[in-house]
C-alpha positions as semicolon CSV with decimal commas, in nm:
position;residue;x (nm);y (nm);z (nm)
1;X;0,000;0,000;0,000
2;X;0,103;0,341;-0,102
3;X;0,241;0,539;0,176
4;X;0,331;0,869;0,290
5;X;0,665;0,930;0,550
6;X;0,728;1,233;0,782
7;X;1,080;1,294;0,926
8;X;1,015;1,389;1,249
9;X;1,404;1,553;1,296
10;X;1,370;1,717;0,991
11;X;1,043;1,883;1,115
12;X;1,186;1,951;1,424
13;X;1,526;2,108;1,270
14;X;1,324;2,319;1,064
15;X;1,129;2,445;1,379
16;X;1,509;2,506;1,542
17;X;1,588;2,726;1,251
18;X;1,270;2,934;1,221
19;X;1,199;3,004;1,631
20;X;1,588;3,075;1,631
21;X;1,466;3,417;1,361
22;X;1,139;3,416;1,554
23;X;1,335;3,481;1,902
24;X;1,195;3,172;2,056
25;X;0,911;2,904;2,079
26;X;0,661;3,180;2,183
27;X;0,712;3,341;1,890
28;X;0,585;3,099;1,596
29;X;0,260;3,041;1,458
30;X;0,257;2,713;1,341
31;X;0,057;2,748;0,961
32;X;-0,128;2,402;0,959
33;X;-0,397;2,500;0,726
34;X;-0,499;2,278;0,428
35;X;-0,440;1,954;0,596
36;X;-0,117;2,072;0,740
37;X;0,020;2,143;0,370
38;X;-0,131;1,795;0,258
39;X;0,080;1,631;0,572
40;X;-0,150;1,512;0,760
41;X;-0,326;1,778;1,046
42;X;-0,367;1,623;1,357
43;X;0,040;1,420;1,354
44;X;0,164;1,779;1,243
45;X;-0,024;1,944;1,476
46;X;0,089;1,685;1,796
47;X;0,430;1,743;1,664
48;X;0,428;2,113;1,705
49;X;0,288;2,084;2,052
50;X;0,526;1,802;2,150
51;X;0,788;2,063;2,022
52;X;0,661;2,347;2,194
53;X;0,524;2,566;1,996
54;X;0,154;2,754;2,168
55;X;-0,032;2,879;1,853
56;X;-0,153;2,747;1,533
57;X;-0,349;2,887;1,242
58;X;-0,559;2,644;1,015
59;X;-0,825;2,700;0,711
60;X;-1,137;2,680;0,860
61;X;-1,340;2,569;1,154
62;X;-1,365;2,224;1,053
63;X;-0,972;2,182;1,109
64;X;-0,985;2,420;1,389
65;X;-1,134;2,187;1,655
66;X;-0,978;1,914;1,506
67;X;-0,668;2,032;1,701
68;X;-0,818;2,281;1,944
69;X;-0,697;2,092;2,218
70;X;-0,324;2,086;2,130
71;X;-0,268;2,464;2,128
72;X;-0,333;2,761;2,334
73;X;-0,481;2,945;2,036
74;X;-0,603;2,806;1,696
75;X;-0,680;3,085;1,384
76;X;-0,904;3,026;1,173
77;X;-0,806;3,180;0,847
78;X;-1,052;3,179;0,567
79;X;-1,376;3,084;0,702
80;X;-1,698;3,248;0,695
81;X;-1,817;3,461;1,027
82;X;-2,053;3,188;1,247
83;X;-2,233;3,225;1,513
84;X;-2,179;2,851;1,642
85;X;-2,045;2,804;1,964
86;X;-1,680;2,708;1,964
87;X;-1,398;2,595;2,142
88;X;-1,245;2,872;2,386
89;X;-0,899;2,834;2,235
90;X;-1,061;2,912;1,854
91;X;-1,030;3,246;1,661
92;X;-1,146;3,355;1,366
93;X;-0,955;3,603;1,092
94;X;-1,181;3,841;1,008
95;X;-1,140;4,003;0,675
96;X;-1,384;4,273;0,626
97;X;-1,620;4,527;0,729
98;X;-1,916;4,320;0,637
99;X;-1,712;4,009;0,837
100;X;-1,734;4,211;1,115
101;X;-2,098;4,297;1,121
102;X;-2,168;3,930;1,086
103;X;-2,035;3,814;1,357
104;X;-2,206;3,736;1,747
105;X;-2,129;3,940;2,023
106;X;-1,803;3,825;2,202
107;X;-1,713;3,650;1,932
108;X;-1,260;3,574;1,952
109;X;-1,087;3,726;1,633
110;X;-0,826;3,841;1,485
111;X;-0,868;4,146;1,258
112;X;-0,674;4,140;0,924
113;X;-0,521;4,464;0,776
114;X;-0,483;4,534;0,364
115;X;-0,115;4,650;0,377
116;X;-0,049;4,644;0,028
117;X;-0,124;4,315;-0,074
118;X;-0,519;4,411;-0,155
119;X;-0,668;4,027;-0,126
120;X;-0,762;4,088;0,180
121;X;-0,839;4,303;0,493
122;X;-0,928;4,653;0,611
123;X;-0,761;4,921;0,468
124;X;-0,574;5,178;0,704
125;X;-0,843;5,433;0,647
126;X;-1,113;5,194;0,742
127;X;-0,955;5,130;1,088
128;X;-1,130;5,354;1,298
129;X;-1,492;5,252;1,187
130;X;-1,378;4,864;1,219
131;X;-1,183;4,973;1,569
132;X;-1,561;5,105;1,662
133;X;-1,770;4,878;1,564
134;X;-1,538;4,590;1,755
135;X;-1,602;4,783;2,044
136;X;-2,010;4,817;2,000
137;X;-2,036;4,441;1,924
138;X;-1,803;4,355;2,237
139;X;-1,557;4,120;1,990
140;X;-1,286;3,969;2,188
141;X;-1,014;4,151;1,968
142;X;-0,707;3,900;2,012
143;X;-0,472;3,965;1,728
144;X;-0,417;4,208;1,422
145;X;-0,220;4,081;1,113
146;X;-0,120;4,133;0,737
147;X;0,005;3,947;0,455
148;X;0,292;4,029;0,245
149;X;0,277;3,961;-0,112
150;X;0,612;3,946;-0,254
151;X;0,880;3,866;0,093
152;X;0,979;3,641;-0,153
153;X;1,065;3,800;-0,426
154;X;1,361;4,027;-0,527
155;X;1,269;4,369;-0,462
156;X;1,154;4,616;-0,158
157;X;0,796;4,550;-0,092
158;X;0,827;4,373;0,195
159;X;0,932;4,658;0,336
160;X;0,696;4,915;0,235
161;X;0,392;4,626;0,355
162;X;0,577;4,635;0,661
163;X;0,635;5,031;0,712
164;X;0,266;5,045;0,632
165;X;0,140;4,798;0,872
166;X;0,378;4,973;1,184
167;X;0,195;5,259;1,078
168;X;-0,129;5,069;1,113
169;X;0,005;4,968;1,416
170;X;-0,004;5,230;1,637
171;X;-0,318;5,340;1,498
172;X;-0,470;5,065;1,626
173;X;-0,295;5,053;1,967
174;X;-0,396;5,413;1,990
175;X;-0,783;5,370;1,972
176;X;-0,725;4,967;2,175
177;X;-0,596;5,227;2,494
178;X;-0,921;5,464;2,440
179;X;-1,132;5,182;2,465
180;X;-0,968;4,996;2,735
181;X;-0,915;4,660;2,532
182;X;-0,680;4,420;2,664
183;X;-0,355;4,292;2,508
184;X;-0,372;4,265;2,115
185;X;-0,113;4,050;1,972
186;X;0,045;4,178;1,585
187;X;0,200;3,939;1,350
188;X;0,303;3,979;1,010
189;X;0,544;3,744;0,902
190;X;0,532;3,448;0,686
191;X;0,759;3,216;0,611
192;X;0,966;3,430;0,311
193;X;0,965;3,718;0,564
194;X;1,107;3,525;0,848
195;X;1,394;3,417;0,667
196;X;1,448;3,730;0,513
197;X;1,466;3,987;0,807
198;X;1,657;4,063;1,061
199;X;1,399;4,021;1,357
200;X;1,011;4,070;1,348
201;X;1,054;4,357;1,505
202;X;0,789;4,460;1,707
203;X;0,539;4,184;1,614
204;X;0,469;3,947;1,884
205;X;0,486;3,664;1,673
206;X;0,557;3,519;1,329
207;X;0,312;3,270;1,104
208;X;0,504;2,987;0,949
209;X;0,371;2,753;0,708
210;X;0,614;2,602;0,414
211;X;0,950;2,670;0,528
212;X;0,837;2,406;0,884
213;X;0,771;2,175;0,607
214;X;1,129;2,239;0,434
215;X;1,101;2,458;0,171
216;X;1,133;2,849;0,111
217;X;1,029;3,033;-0,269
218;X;1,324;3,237;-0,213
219;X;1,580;3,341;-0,437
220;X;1,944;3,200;-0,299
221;X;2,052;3,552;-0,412
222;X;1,847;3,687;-0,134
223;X;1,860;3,434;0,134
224;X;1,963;3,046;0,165
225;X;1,901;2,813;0,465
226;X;1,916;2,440;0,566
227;X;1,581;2,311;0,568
228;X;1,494;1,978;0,510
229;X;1,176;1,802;0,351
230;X;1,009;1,610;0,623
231;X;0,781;1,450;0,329
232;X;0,817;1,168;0,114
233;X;0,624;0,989;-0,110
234;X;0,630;0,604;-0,144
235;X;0,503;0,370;-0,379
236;X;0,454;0,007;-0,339
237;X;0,460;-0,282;-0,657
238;X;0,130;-0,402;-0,775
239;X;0,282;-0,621;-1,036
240;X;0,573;-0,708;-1,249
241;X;0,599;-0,833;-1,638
242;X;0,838;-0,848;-1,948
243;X;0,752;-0,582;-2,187
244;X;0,876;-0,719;-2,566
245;X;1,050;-0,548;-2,804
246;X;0,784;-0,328;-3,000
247;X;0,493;-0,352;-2,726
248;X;0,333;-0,045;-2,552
249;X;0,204;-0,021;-2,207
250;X;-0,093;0,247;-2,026
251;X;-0,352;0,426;-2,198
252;X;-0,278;0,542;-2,528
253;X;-0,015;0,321;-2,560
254;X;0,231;0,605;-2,573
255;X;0,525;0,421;-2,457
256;X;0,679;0,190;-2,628
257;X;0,960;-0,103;-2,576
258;X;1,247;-0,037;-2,782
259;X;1,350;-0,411;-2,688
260;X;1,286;-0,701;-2,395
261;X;1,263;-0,489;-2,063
262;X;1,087;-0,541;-1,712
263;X;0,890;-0,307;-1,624
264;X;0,630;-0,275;-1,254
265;X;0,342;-0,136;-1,184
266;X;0,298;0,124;-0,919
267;X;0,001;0,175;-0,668
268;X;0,006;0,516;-0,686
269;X;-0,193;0,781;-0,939
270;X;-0,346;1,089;-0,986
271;X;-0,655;0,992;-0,791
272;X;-0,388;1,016;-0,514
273;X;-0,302;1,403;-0,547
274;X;-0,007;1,299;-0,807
275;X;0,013;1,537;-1,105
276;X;-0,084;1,316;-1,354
277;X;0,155;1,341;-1,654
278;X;0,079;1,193;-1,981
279;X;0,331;1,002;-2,103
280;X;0,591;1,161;-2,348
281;X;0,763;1,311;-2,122
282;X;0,860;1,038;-1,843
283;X;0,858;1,179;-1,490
284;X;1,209;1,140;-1,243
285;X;1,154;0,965;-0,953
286;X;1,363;1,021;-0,647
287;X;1,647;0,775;-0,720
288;X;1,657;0,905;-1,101
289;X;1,458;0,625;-1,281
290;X;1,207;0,743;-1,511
291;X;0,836;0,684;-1,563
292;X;0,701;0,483;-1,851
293;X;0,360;0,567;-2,074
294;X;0,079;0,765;-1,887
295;X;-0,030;0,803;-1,523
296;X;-0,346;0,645;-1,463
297;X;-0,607;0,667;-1,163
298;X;-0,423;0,456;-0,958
299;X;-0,116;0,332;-1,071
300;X;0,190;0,417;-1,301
301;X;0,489;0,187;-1,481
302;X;0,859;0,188;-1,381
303;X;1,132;-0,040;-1,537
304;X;1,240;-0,306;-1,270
305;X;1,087;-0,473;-0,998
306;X;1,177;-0,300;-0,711
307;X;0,919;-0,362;-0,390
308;X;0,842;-0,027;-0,315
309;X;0,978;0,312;-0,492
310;X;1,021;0,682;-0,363
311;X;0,832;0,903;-0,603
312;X;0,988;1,195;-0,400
313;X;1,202;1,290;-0,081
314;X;1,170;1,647;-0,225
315;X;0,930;1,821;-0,418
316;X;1,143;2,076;-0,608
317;X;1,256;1,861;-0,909
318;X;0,877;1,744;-0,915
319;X;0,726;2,169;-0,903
320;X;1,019;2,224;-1,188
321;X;0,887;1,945;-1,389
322;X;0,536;2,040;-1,337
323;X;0,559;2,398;-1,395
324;X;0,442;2,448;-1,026
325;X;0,582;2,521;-0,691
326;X;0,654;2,307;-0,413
327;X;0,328;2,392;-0,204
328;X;0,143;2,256;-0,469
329;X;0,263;1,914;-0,510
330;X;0,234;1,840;-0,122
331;X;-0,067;1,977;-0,069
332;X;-0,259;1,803;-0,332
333;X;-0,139;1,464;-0,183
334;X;-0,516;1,239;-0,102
335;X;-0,540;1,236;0,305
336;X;-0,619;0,880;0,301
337;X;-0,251;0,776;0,217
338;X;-0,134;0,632;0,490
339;X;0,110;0,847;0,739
340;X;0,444;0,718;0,861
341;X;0,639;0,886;1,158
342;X;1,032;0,820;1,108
């Protein structure tokens, strides 16, 4: 049976790395949403609390109080306002004006600011009306956070998004002192950011999602560090045969013997969360061999007869080969596979 393996060191090394920029363990997010970037939720989510780490952000509610009892705070980061009752340790992002208005009294959030990125968030002149109408509704205001759009990229917006959210910043702590609101937490970074400053300055915490998972979209020219995959992809034989000179194997029969050769069958395909490729151009697996004829459902064709085969230890060569980036060849992985700790 196909399976799925998650270094636990290299998790953990990763986490040394990024609370080591953070200034500590108090000072990560850890960015489980979307199945824990196709990981697996709940063992990512034990392993950040067995590490250490108090605070975890997620898509929606669903995942939320799937894990509400690891962490001292869970963000909920794209779901629609709700008025059903949830766990004490659940927040929600809030994203809007109109977010805002939907929600019940008391409800936990964090508000989001539009610092530049303009997907999201209330812009700095909306910050007094939001700032009020927190206040009228009585919303437990627990955090205030952006989004950069280009930390990973090689120019200076980063640091405009960040001048303009310290300018947000005291806006908001400002009008938080007139009311007499309690502690509001600011965070800003994500994982590009991280790596690329100095310190979060006066943020009270970063967000990390890909770079616990091993990777980082940035330029070596900018930044390099060493973090390590903790996923890998495995493969197990379904069945083995003797291909003869001249015959084709898979749909289409777009591969074709150019003599005797032994060839296996794979238990893994695209109705897994593989990209399925079609055949002319064979696909490297992690040990260099190549693929043979299309990618069907639920299998694909290797030469040999190997037991079991690692489709990848690293998803970079795959996102190159795909046209994609790493987060997208992880996260599409089916959550049925199974899940190995090593």
């Amino acid at each position: 049976m196909a399976f799925i393996t998650l270094n636990k060191a290299h998790f953990f090394h990763n986490l040394d790395l990024l609370c080591a920029k953070a200034g500590g363990k108090t000072k990560l997010m850890a960015v489980l949403k979307d199945n824990a970037y196709g990981h697996d939720l709940r063992v990512m989510a034990e392993l950040a609390s067995e590490y250490g780490l108090l605070r975890a952000a997620v898509k929606n509610i669903e995942e939320a109080e799937r894990i509400a009892d690891l962490f001292e705070e869970v963000l909920v980061l794209v779901d629609h306002p709700t008025c059903k009752t949830l766990s004490p340790s659940i927040s929600l992002a809030t994203h809007s004006y109109e977010a805002l208005q939907a929600l019940p009294e008391g409800a936990s959030i964090h508000l989001s600011l539009d610092s530049g990125m303009h997907r999201n968030g209330i812009k700095e002149d909306g910050i007094e009306e939001a700032m009020a109408l927190i206040h009228a509704k009585k919303l437990r205001l627990k955090g205030v956070f952006t989004h950069f759009r280009s930390a990973d990229e090689l120019n200076s917006e980063l640091f405009w998004q960040r001048a303009n959210f310290e300018r947000a910043k005291l806006k908001i702590k400002a009008i938080a002192q007139a009311y007499g609101m309690p502690f509001i937490a600011f965070h800003s970074c994500n994982s590009a950011a991280l790596l690329r400053v100095s310190s979060i300055g006066s943020d009270d915490y970063a967000r990390s999602g890909i770079a616990m998972y091993g990777y980082t979209t940035l330029p070596s020219s900018i930044a390099s560090f060493d973090l390590k995959p903790v996923l890998a992809l495995w493969a197990e034989k379904l069945s083995s045969r003797i291909l003869k000179k001249g015959e084709r194997v898979g749909y289409g029969g777009v591969y074709e013997a150019q003599e005797d050769e032994l060839i296996s069958t794979y238990d893994i395909g695209y109705g897994d969360g593989f990209f399925r490729f079609d055949g002319f151009t064979p696909v490297t697996m992690a040990d260099g061999s190549l693929t043979k004829g299309r990618m069907s459902m639920d299998s694909f064709c290797l030469g040999g007869d190997a037991k079991k085969v690692c489709m990848f230890e690293d998803a970079n060569p795959l996102a190159k080969q795909f046209n994609t980036i790493s987060y997208e060849i992880i996260t599409k992985l089916y959550p049925a596979l199974k899940r190995v700790i090593i």
